[in-house]
Biopython code that builds the backbone (N, CA, C, O; Angstrom):
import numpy as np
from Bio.PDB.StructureBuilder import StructureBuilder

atoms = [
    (1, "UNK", "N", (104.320, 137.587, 5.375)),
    (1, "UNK", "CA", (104.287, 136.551, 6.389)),
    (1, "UNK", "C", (102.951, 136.632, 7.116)),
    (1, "UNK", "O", (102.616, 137.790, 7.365)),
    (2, "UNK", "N", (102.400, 136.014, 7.376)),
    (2, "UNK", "CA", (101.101, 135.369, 8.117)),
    (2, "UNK", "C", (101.215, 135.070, 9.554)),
    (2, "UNK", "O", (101.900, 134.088, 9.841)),
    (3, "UNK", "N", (100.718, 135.680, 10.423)),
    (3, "UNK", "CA", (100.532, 135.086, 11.814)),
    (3, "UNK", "C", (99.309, 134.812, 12.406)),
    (3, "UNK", "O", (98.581, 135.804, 12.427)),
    (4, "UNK", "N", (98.741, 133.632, 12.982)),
    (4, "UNK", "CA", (97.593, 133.428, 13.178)),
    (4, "UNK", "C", (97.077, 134.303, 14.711)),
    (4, "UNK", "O", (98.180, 134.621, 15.156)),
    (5, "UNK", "N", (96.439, 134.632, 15.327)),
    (5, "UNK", "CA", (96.599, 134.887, 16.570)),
    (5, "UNK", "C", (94.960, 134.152, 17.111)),
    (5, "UNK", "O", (93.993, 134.657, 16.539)),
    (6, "UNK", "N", (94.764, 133.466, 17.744)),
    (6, "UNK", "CA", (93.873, 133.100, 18.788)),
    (6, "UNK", "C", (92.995, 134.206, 19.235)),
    (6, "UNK", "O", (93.299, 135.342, 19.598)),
    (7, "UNK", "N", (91.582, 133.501, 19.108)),
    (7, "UNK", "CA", (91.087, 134.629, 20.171)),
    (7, "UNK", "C", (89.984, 133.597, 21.021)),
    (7, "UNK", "O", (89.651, 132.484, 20.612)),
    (8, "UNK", "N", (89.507, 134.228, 22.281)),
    (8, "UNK", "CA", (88.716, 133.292, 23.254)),
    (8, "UNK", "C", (87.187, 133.050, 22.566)),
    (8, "UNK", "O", (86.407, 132.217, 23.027)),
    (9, "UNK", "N", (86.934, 133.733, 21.626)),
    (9, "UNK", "CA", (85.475, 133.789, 20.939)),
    (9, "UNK", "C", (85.793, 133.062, 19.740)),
    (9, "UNK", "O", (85.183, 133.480, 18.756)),
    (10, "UNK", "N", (86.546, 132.127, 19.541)),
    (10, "UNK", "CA", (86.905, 131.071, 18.574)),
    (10, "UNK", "C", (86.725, 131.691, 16.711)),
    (10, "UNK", "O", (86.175, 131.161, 15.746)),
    (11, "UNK", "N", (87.424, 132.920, 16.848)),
    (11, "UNK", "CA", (87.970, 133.517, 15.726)),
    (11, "UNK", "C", (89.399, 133.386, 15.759)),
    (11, "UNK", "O", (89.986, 133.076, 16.795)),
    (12, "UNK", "N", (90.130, 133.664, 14.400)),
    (12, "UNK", "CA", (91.265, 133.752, 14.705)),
    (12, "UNK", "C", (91.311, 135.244, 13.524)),
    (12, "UNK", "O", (90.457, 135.432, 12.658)),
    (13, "UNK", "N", (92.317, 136.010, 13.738)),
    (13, "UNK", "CA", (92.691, 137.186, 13.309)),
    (13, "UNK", "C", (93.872, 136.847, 12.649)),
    (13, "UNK", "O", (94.746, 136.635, 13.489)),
    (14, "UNK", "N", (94.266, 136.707, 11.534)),
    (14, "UNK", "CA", (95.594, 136.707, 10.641)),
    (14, "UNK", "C", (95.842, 138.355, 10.455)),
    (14, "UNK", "O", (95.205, 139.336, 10.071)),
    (15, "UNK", "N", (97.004, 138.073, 10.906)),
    (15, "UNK", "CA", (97.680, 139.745, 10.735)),
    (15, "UNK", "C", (98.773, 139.845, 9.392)),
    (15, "UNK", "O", (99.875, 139.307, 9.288)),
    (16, "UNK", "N", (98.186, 140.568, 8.592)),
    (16, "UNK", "CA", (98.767, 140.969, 7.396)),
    (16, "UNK", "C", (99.352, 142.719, 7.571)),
    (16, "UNK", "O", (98.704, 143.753, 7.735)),
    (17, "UNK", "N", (100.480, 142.538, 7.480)),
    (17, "UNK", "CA", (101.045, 143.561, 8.297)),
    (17, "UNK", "C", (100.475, 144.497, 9.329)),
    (17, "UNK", "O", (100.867, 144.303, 10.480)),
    (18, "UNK", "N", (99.574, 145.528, 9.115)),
    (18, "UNK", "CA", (99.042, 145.849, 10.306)),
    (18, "UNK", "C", (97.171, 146.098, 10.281)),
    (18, "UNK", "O", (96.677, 146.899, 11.075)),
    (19, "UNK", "N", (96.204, 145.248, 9.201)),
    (19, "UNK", "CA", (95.380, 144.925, 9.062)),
    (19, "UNK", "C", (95.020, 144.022, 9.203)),
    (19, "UNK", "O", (94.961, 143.423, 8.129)),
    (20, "UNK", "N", (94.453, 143.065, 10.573)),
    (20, "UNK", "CA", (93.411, 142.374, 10.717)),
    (20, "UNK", "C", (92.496, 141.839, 9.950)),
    (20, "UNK", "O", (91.679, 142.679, 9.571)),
    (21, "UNK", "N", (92.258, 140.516, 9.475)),
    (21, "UNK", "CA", (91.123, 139.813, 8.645)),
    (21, "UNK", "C", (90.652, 139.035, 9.778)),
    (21, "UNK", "O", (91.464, 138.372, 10.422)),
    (22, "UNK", "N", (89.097, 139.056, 10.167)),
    (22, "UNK", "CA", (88.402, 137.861, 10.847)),
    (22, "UNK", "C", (88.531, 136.729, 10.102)),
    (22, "UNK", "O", (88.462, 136.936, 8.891)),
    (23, "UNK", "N", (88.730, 135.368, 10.503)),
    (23, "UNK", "CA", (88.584, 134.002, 10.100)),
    (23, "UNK", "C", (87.580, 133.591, 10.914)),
    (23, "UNK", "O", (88.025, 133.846, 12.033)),
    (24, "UNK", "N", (86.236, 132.995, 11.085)),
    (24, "UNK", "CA", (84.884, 132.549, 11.812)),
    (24, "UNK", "C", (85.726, 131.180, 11.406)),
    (24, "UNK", "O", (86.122, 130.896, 10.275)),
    (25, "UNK", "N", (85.958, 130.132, 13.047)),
    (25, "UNK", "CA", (85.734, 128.855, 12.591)),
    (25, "UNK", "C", (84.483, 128.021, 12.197)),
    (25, "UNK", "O", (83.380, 127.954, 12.739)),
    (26, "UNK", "N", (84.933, 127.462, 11.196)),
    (26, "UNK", "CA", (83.550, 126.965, 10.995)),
    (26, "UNK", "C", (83.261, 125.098, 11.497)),
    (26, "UNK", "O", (82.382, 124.317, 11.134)),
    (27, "UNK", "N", (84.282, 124.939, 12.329)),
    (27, "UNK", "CA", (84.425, 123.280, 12.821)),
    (27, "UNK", "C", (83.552, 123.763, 14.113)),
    (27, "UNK", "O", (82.569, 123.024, 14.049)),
    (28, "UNK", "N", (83.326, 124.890, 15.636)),
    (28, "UNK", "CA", (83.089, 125.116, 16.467)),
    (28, "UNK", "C", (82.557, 123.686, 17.318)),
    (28, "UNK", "O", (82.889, 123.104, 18.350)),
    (29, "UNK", "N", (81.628, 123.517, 16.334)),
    (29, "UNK", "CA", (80.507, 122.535, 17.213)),
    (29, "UNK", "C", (81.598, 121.414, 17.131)),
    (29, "UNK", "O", (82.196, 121.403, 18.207)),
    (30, "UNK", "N", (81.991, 120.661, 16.449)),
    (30, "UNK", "CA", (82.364, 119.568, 15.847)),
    (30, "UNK", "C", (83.670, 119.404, 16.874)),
    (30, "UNK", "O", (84.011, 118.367, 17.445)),
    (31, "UNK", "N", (84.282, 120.667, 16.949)),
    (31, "UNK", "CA", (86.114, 120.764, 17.981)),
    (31, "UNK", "C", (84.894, 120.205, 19.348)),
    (31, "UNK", "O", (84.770, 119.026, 19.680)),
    (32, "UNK", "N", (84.085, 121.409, 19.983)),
    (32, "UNK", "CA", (83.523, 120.822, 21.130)),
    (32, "UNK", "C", (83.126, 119.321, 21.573)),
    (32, "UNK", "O", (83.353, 118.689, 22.605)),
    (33, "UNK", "N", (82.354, 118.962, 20.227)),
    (33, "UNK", "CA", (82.329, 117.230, 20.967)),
    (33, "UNK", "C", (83.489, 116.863, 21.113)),
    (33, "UNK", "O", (83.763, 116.252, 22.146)),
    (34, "UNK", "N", (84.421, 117.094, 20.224)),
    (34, "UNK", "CA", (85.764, 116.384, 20.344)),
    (34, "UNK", "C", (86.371, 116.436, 21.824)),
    (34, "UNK", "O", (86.592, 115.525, 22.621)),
    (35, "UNK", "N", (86.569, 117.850, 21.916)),
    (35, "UNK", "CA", (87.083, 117.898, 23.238)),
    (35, "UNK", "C", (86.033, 117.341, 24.375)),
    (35, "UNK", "O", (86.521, 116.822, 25.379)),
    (36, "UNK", "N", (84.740, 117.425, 24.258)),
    (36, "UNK", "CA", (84.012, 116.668, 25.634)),
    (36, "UNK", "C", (84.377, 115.324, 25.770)),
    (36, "UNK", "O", (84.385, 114.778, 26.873)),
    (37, "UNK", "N", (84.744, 114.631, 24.517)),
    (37, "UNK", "CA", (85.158, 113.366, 24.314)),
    (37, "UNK", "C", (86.643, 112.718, 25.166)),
    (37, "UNK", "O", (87.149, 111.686, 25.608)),
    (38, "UNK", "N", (86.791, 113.754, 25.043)),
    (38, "UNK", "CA", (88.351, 113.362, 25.514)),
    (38, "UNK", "C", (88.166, 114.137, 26.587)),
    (38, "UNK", "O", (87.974, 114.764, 25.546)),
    (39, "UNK", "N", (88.032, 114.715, 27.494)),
    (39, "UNK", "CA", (87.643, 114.874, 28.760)),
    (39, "UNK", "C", (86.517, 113.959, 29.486)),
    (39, "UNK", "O", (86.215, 113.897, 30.678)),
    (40, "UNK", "N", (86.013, 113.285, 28.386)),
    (40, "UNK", "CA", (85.102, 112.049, 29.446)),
    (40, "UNK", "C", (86.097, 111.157, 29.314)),
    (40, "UNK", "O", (85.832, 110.392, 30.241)),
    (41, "UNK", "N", (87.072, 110.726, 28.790)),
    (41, "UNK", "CA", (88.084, 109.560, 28.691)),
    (41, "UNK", "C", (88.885, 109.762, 29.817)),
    (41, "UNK", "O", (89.324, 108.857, 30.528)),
    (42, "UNK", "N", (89.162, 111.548, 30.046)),
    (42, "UNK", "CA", (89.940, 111.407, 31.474)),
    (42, "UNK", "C", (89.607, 110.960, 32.614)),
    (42, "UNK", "O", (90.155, 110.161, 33.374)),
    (43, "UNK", "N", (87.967, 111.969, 32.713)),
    (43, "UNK", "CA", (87.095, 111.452, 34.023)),
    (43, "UNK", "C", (86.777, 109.964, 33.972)),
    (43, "UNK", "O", (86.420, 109.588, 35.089)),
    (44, "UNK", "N", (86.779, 108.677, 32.791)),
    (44, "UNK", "CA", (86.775, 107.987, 33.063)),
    (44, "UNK", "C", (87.794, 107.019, 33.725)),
    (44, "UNK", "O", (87.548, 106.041, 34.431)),
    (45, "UNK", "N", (89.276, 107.631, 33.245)),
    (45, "UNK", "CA", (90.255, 107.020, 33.893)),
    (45, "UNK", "C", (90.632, 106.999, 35.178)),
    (45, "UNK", "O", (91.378, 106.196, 35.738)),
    (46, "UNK", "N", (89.665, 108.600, 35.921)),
    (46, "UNK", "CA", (90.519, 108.925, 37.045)),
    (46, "UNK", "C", (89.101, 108.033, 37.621)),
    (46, "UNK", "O", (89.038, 108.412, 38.790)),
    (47, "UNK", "N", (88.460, 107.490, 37.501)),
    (47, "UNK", "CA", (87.005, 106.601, 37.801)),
    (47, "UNK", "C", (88.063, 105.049, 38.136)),
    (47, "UNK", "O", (88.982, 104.419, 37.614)),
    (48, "UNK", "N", (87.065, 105.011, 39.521)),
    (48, "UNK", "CA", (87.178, 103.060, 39.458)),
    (48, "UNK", "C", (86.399, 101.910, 38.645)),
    (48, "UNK", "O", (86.301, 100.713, 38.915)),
    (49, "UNK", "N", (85.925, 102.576, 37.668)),
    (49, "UNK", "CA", (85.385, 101.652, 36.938)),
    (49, "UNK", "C", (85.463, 101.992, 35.585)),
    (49, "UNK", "O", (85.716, 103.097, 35.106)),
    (50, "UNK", "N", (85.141, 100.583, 34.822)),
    (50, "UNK", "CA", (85.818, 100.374, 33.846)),
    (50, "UNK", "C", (84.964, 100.059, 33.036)),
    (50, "UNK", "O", (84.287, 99.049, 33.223)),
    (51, "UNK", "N", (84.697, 101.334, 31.288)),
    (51, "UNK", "CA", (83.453, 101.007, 30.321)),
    (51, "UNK", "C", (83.999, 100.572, 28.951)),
    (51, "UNK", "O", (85.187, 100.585, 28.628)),
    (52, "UNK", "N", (83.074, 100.229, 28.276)),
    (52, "UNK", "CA", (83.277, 99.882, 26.836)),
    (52, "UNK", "C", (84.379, 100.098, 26.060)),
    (52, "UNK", "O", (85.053, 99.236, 25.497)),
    (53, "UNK", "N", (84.611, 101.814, 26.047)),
    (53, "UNK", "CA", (84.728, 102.217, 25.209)),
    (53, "UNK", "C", (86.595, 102.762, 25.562)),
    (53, "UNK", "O", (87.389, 103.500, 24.978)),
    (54, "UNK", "N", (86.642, 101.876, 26.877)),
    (54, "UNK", "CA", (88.350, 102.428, 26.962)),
    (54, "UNK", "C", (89.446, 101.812, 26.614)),
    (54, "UNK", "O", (89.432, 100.641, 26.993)),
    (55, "UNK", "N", (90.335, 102.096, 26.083)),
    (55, "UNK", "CA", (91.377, 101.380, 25.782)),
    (55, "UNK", "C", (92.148, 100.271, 26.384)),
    (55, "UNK", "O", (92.906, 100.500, 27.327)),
    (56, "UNK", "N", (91.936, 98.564, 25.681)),
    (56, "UNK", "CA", (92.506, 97.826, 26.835)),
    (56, "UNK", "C", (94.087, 98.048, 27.530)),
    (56, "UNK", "O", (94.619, 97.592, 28.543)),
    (57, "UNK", "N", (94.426, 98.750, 26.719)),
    (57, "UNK", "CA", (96.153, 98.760, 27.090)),
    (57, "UNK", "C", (95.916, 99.848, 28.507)),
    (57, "UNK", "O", (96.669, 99.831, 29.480)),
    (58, "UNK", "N", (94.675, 100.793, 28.364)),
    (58, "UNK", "CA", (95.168, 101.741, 29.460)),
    (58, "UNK", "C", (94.319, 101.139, 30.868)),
    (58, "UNK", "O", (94.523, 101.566, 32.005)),
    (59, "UNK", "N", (93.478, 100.218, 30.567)),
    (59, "UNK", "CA", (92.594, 99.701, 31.594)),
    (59, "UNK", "C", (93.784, 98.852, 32.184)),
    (59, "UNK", "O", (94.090, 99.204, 33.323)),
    (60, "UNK", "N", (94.536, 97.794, 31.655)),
    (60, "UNK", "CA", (95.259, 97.548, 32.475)),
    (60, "UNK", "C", (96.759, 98.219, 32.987)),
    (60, "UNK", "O", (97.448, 97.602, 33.800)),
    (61, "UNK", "N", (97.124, 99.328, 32.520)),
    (61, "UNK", "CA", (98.148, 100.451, 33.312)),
    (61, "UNK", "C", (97.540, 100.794, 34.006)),
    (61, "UNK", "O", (98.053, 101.155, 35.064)),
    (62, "UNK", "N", (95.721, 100.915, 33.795)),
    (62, "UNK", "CA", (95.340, 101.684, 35.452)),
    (62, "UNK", "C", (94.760, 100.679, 36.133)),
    (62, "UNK", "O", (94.471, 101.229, 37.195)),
    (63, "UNK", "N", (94.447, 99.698, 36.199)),
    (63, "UNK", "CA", (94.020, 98.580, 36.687)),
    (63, "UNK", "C", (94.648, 97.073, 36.942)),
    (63, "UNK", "O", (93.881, 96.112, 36.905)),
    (64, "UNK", "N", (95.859, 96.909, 37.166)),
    (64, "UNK", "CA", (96.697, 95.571, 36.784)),
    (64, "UNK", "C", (95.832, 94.835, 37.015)),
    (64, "UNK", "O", (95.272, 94.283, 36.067)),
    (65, "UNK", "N", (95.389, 94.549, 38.468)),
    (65, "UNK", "CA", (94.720, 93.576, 39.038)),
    (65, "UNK", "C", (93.096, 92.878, 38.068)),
    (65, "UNK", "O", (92.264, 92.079, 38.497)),
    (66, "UNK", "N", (93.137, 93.387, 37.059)),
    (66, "UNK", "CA", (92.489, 92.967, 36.212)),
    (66, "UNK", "C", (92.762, 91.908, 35.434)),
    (66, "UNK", "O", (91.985, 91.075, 34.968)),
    (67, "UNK", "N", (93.890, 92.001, 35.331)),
    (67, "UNK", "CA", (94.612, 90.936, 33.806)),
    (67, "UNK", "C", (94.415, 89.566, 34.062)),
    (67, "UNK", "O", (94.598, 88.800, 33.116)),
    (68, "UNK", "N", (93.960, 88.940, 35.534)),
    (68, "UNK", "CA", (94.027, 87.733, 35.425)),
    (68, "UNK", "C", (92.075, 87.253, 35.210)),
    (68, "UNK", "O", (91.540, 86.164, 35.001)),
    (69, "UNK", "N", (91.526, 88.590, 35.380)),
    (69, "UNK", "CA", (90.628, 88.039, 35.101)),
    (69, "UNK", "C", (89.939, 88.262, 33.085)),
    (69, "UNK", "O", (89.149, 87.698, 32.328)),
    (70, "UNK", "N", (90.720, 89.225, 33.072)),
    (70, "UNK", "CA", (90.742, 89.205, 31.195)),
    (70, "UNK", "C", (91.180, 87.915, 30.661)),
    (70, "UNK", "O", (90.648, 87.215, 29.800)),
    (71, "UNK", "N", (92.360, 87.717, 31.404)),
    (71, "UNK", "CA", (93.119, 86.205, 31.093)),
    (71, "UNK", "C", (92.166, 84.954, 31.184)),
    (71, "UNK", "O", (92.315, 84.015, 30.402)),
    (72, "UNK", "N", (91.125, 84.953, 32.206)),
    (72, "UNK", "CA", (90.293, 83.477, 32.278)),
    (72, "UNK", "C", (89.259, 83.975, 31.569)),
    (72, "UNK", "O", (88.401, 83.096, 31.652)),
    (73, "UNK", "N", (88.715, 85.096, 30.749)),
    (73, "UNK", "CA", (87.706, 85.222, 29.805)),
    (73, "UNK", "C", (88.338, 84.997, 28.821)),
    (73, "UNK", "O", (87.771, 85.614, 27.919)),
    (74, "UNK", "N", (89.242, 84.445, 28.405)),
    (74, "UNK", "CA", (89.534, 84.505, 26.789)),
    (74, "UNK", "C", (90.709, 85.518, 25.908)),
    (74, "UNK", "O", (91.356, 85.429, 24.864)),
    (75, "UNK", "N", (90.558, 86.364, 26.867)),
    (75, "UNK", "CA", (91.238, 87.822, 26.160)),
    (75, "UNK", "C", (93.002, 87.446, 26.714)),
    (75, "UNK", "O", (93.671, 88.041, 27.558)),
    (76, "UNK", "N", (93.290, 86.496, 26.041)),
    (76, "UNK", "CA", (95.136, 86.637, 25.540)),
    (76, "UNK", "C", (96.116, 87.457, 25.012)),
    (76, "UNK", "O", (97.335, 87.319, 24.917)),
    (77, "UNK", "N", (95.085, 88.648, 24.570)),
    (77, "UNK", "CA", (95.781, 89.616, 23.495)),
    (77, "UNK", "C", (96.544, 90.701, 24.575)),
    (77, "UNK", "O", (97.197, 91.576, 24.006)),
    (78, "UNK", "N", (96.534, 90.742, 26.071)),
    (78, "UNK", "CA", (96.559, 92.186, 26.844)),
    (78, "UNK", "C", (97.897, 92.444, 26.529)),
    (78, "UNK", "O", (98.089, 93.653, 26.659)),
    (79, "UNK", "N", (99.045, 91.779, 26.126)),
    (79, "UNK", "CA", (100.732, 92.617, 25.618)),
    (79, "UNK", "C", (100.973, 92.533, 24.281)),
    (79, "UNK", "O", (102.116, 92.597, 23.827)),
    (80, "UNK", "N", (99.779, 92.363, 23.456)),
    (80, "UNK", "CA", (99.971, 92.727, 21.996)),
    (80, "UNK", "C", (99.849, 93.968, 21.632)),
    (80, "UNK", "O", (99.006, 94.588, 22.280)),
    (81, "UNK", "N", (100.436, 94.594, 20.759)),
    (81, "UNK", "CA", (100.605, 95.925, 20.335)),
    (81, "UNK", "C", (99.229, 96.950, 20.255)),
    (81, "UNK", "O", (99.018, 98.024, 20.817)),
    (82, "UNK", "N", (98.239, 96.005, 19.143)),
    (82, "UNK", "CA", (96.960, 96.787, 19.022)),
    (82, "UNK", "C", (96.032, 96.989, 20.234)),
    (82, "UNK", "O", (95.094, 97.786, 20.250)),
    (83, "UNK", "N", (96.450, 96.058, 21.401)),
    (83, "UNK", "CA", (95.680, 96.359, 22.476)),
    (83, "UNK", "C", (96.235, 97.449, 23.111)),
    (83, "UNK", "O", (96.186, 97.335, 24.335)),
    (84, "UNK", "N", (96.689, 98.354, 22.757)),
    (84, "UNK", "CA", (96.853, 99.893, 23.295)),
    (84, "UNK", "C", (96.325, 100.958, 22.430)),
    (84, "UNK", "O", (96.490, 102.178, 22.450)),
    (85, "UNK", "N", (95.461, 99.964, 21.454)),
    (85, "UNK", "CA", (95.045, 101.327, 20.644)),
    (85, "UNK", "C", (93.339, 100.499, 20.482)),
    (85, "UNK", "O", (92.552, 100.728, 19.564)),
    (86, "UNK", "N", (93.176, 99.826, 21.284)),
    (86, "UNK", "CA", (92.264, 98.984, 20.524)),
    (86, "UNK", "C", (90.830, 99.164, 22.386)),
    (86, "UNK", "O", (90.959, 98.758, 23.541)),
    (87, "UNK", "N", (89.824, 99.861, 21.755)),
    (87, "UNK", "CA", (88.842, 99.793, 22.934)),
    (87, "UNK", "C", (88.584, 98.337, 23.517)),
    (87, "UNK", "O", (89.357, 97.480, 23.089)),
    (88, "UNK", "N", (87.612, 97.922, 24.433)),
    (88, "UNK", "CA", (87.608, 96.936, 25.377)),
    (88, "UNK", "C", (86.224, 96.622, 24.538)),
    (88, "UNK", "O", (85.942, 95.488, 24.925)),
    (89, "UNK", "N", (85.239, 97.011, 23.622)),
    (89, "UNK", "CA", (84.147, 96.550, 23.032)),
    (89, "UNK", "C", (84.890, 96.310, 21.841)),
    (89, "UNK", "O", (84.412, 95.450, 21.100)),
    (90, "UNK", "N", (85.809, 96.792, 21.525)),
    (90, "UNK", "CA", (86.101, 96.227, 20.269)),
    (90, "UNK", "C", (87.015, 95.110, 20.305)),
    (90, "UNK", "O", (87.094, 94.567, 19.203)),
    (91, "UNK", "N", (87.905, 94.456, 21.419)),
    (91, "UNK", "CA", (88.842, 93.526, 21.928)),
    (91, "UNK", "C", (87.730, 92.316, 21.792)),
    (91, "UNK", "O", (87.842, 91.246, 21.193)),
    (92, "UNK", "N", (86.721, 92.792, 22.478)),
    (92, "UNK", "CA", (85.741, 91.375, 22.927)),
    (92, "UNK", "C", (85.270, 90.823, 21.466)),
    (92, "UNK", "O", (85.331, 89.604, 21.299)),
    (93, "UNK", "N", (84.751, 91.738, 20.275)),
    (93, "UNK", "CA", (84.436, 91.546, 19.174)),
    (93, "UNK", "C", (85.336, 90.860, 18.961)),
    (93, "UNK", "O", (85.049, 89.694, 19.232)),
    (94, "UNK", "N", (86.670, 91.021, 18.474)),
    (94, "UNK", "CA", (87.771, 89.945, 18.143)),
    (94, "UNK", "C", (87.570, 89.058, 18.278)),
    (94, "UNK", "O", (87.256, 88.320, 17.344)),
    (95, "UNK", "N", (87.665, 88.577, 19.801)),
    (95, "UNK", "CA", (87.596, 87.273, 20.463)),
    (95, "UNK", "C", (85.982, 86.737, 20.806)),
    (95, "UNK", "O", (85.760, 85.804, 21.578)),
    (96, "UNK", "N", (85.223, 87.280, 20.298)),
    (96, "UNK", "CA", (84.062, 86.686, 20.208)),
    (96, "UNK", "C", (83.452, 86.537, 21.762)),
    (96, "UNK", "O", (82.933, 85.540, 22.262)),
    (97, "UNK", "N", (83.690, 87.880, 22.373)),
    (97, "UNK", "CA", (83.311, 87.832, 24.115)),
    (97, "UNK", "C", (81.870, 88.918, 24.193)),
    (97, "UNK", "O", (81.681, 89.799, 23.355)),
    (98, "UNK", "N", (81.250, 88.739, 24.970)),
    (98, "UNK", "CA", (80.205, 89.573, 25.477)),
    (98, "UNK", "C", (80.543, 90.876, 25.871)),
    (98, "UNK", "O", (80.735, 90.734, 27.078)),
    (99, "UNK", "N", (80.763, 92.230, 25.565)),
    (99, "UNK", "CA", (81.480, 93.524, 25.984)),
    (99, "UNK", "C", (80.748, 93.274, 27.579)),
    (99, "UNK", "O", (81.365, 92.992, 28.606)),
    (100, "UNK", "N", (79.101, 93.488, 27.420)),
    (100, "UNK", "CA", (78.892, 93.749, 28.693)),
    (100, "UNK", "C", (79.284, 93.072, 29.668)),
    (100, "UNK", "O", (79.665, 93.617, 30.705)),
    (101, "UNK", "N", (79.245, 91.016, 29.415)),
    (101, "UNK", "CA", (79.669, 90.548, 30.381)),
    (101, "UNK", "C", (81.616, 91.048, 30.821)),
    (101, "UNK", "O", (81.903, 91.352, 31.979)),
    (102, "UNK", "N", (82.410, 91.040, 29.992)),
    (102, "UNK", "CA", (83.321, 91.585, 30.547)),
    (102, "UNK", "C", (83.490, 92.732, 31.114)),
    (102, "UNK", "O", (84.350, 92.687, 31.994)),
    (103, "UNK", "N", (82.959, 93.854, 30.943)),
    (103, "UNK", "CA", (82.997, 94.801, 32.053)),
    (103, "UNK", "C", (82.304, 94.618, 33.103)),
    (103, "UNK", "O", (82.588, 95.250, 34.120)),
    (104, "UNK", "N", (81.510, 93.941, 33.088)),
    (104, "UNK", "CA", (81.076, 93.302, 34.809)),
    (104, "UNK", "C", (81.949, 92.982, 35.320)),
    (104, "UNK", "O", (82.573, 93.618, 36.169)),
    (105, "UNK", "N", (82.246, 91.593, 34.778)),
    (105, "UNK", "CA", (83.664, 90.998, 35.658)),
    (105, "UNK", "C", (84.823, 91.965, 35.911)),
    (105, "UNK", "O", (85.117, 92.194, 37.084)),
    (106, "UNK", "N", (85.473, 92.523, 34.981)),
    (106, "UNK", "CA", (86.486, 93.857, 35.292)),
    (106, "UNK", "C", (86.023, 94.358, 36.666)),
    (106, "UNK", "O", (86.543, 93.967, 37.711)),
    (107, "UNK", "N", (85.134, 95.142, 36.616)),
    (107, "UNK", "CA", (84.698, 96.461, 37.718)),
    (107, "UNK", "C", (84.400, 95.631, 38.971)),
    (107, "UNK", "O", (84.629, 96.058, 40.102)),
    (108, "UNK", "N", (83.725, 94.069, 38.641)),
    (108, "UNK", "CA", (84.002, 93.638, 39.742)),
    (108, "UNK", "C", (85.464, 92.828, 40.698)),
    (108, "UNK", "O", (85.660, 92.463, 41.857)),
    (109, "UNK", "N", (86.245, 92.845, 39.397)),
    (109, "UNK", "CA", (87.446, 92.506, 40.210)),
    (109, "UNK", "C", (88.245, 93.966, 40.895)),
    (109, "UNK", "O", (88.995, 94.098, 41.862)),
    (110, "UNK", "N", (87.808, 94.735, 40.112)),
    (110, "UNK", "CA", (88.459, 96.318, 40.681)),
    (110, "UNK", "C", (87.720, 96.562, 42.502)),
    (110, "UNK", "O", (88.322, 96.777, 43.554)),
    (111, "UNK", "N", (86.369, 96.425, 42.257)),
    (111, "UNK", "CA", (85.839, 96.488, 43.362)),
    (111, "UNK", "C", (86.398, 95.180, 44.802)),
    (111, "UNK", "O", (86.453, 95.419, 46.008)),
    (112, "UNK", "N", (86.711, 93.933, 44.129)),
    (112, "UNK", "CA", (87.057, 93.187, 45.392)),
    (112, "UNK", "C", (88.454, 93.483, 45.353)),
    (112, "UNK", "O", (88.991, 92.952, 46.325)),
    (113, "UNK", "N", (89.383, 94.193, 44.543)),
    (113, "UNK", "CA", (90.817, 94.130, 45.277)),
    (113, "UNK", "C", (90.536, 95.646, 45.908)),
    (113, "UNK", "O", (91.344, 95.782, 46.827)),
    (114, "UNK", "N", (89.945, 96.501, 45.815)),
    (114, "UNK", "CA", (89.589, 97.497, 46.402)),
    (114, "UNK", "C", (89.742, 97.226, 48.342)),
    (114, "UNK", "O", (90.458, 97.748, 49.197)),
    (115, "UNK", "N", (88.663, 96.149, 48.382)),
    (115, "UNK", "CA", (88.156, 96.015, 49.570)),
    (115, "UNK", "C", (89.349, 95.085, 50.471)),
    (115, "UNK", "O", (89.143, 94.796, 51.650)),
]
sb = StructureBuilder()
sb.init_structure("model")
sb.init_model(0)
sb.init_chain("A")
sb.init_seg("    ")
for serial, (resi, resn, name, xyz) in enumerate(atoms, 1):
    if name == "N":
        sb.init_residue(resn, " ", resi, " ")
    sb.init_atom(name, np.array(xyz, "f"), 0.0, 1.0, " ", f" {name:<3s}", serial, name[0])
structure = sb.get_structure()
């Protein structure tokens, strides 16, 4: 039987009964972007503003007060399925919208219901 065990120096030690084999990961670099990636997705959520690259389904769970202005750009899709898996640059591609001009308008409707 095989047990993997963790270690903080991103080896893992498989214990074969009571001899130790080093395993060197060899993804290191590759896990790190990953994870910076997804820790900028958090800091962007817990952010009042709203970029490219976030998911429309979660921009409007964290933003309602948005939807009516997605709604007068064009973007009809906000309770269709793929718009919870689908970024806000890639929504606009669909519908043939400007990414940048819609995140203007977004962040600026976030900013006037703010106030």
């Amino acid at each position: 039987m095989l047990f993997l065990q963790p270690h903080f120096s991103f080896h893992f030690v498989i214990l074969r009964s009571i001899k130790p084999v080093p395993i060197v990961a060899t993804h290191v670099k590759e896990d790190l972007l990953m994870l910076k990636k997804i820790l900028k997705k958090f800091e962007d959520m817990n952010s009042n503003t709203v970029t490219q690259d976030m998911l429309v389904g979660d921009i409007v769970r964290l933003h309602p007060e948005v939807v009516d202005t997605l709604l007068s750009h064009g973007m009809h899709c906000l309770g269709c399925p793929s718009s919870q898996q689908e970024s806000l640059a890639n929504a606009c591609m669909v519908h043939g919208l400007d990414p940048e001009k819609i995140v203007t308008a977004v962040n600026l409707a976030i900013q006037t219901e703010k106030q």
